[in-house]
Steps between C-alpha positions, in 0.01 A plus 500: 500500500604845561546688821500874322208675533568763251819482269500900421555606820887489516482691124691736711786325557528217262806464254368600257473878646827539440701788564596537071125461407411828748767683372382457139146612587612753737755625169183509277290718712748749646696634194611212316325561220710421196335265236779225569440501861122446433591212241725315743202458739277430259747185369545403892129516572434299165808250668321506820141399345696222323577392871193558616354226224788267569409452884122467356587191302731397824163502703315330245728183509533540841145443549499236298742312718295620765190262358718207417745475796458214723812517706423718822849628516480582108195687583594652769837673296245549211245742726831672661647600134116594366446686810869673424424529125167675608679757696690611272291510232254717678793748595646534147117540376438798759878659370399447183142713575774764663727546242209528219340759681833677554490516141180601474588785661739658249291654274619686234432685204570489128670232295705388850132519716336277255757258468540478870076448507550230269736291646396536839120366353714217323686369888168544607307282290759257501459512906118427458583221295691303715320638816205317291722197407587447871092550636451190213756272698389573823095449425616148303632395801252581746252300240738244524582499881119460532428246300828283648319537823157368381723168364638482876139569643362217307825233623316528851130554371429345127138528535498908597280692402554817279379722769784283747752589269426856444500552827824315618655686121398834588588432913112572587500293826719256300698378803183344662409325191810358444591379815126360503638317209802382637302360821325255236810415303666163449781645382666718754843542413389621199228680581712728782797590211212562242320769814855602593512610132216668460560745810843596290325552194239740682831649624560553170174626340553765746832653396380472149162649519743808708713468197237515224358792685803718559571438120163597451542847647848511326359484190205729531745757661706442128214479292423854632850598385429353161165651437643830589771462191282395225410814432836595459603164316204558237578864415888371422426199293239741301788717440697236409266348286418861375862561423514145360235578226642801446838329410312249214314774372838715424653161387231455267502853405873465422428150277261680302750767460772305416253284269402863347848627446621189326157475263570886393839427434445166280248709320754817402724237396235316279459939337847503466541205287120600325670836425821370349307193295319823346815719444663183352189459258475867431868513387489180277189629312724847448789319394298288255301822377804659418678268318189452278492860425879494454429223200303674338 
């Protein structure tokens, strides 16, 4: 199981608050405002976010070991790196939140401003994504988690009843029902591991459903953040498509130009040639005038 009631409350002092990482926010919003200052943190936030979906993928096997792990002492390291994994995950997703707002914060105006809008709306969405990504894993799981326990409810009680195994799934006087069951169960060896289990996996269920929620107000509180750049993000790519358009049509004004030029010119020579075909013809016919007149 795990004994942490809330993984974000050490965000404070967590590794990943490292003394570099509040120096490079504390750069951007108090003078540091060079373009290549803002592009380094916007290439160590990206790095960061790569991290962030690296220890999602971590959790996600881990909790498949977690469903599949029959060795107490296997489980038992299993929960304690999850738990650890967990931690840190939550503490690099609340400096991530930080350091995007720090850049929200810069502001700007001009060509600098609106590249600075875009980017920032870019880390952002890229944030959502694998705040999203992680929710996913975590509401698998609980799925999963639940419907492990129903398997071990059913060792001790095969013939249970759908409302039974709500109840002991969803821990709505659960205990009573299961150790009810146990009373009446031929198998008791089994049937104690399988309850033992089930009062982990509610262990569980809890720090998930506290996950899925904190992630829940993560990702409205980015969301926000998002909606607020659209705007912003709409008017540029209409410029840039504007400016785009523009381009082909002066591209295609310049073909038909160039098409133009070289038709005029095919056509003087074409007169050229017309005009000394004629002169040629014009002079023969003197020539052979005169030399008839000359005979005569």
């Amino acid at each position: 199981g795990y004994q942490r009631q809330n993984p974000y409350v050490r965000q404070d002092d967590h590794a990943y608050e490292m003394a570099d990482v509040r120096d490079s926010s504390t750069n951007l919003t108090s003078g540091g405002d060079s373009m290549s200052d803002f592009y380094a943190e916007i290439s160590s936030i990206q790095d960061t976010i790569k991290t962030f979906n690296a220890n999602v993928s971590r959790i996600d096997e881990l909790h498949s070991r977690s469903l599949n792990n029959t060795d107490d002492a296997a489980a038992q390291r299993n929960a304690s790196q999850l738990e650890e994994l967990v931690e840190d995950t939550s503490a690099l997703s609340a400096t991530l939140k930080r350091r995007v707002k720090d850049l929200e914060r810069q502001g700007g105006s001009g060509r600098d401003g609106q590249i600075r809008k875009q980017q920032t709306a870019l880390v952002k969405s890229k944030f959502v994504d694998a705040i999203q990504s992680y929710q996913t894993v975590e509401q698998q799981y609980r799925q999963k988690y639940k419907q492990r326990m129903e398997r071990q409810f059913k060792i001790v009680k095969p013939d249970a009843t759908p409302e039974e195994v709500r109840a002991v799934v969803n821990d709505e006087n659960g205990g009573q029902i299961f150790s009810q069951a146990l009373m009446n169960s031929s198998r008791y060896g089994e049937s104690r591991a399988a309850y033992r289990e089930v009062q982990e996996r509610h262990q569980d269920i809890k720090r998930i459903e506290q996950t899925i929620a904190e992630l829940a107000q993560l990702f409205n509180d980015m969301s926000m953040l998002v909606e607020q750049q659209d705007e912003t993000i709409n008017t540029i790519q209409a410029a840039a498509e504007i400016v785009e358009k523009d381009t082909e049509a002066g591209l295609q004004h310049t073909g038909k130009a160039v098409n133009s030029a070289r038709s005029a010119r095919k056509k003087r020579w074409i007169c050229f040639f017309l005009l000394l075909l004629i002169i040629a013809i014009i002079a023969i016919i003197v020539v052979v005038v005169v030399k008839q007149s000359s005979g005569k």
